[in-house]
Residue, then its C-alpha position, 0 to 999 in steps of 0.5 A: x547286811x539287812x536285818x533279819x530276827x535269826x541272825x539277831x537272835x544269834x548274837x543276843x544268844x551268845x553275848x551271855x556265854x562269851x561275857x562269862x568266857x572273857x570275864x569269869x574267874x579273873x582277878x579283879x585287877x582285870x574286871x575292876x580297871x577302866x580306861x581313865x576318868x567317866x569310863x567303865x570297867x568290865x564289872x560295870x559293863x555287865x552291870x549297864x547290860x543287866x539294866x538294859x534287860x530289865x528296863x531298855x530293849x524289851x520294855x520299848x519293844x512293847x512299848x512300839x507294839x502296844x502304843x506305836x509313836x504315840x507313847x514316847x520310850x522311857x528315858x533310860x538312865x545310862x549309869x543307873x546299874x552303878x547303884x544296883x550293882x553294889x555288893x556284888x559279885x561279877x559272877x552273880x552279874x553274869x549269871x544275872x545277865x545270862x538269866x534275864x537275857x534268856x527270860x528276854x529272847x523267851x518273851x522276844x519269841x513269844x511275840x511272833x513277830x511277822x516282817x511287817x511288825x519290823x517297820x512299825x514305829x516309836x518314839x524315842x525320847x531324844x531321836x523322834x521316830x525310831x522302827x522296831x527292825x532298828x531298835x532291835x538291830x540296836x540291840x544287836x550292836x549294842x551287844x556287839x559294843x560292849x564286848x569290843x569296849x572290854x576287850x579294848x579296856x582289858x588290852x589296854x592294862x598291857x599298853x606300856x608292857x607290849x613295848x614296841x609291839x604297840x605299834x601293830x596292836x590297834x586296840x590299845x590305840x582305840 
């Protein structure tokens, strides 16, 4: 499918609403679990969320439109949400998550971005130039990523209990 910002703008809108639907209310044992050594939680993934809002998708599309290739994106620090999320609640992720997305996809449409802002450039720290229509595409399945990376870090609490079901059951082979 070619980019298009309507049907990007669905995803990012509803990612919010189905994080709190899968994660809201469950126990701990469900939200705090991960897959092994270096791997997140569900917590942990709102929590890498949140500081994808606050310092990733939005800054460096300002970024490409106020500066082009000629200011490179800030690195983004992938675990810096560890720290900042301590002491809280996965309910006051979620309705953190939920808040700066809505403020994101508020600024996002306030830019009146036009078919040719698509193509314009920046740079990435690590891959050189990059186009707006791929970072925001990014966005999207960035999204998309992470509700498949819970969803498969909550199936796989089950591996063992399935017996031989495991069999027709991919996600726990992930």
């Amino acid at each position: 499918m070619e980019f298009q910002l309507e049907y990007a703008r669905e995803v990012l809108q509803t990612t919010p609403a189905v994080l709190n639907t899968m994660l809201r209310g469950l126990s701990e044992v469900w939200i705090l679990t991960d897959e092994g050594a270096e791997t997140w939680s569900p917590f942990d993934v709102i929590g890498h969320l949140i500081h994808g809002e606050e310092t990733d998708w939005i800054p460096r599309l300002k970024t490409i439109l106020e500066h082009g290739e000629s200011r490179p994106f800030e690195p983004f620090d992938r675990v810096a949400f560890f720290e900042k999320s301590k002491g809280k609640t996965l309910n006051e992720l979620l309705d953190t998550f939920a808040a700066l997305r809505a403020k994101n996809l508020q600024t996002l449409e306030g830019l009146h971005l036009k078919p040719n802002d698509f193509a314009l450039k920046g740079t990435h720290p690590a891959f050189g130039a990059v186009t707006l229509r791929q970072l925001l595409a990014t966005w999207v399945v960035h999204d998309l990523g992470h509700i498949r990376q819970i969803a498969r870090t909550m199936a796989k609490q089950y591996t063992e209990e399935v017996g031989p079901w495991k069999a027709y059951l991919s996600i726990l082979s992930e």
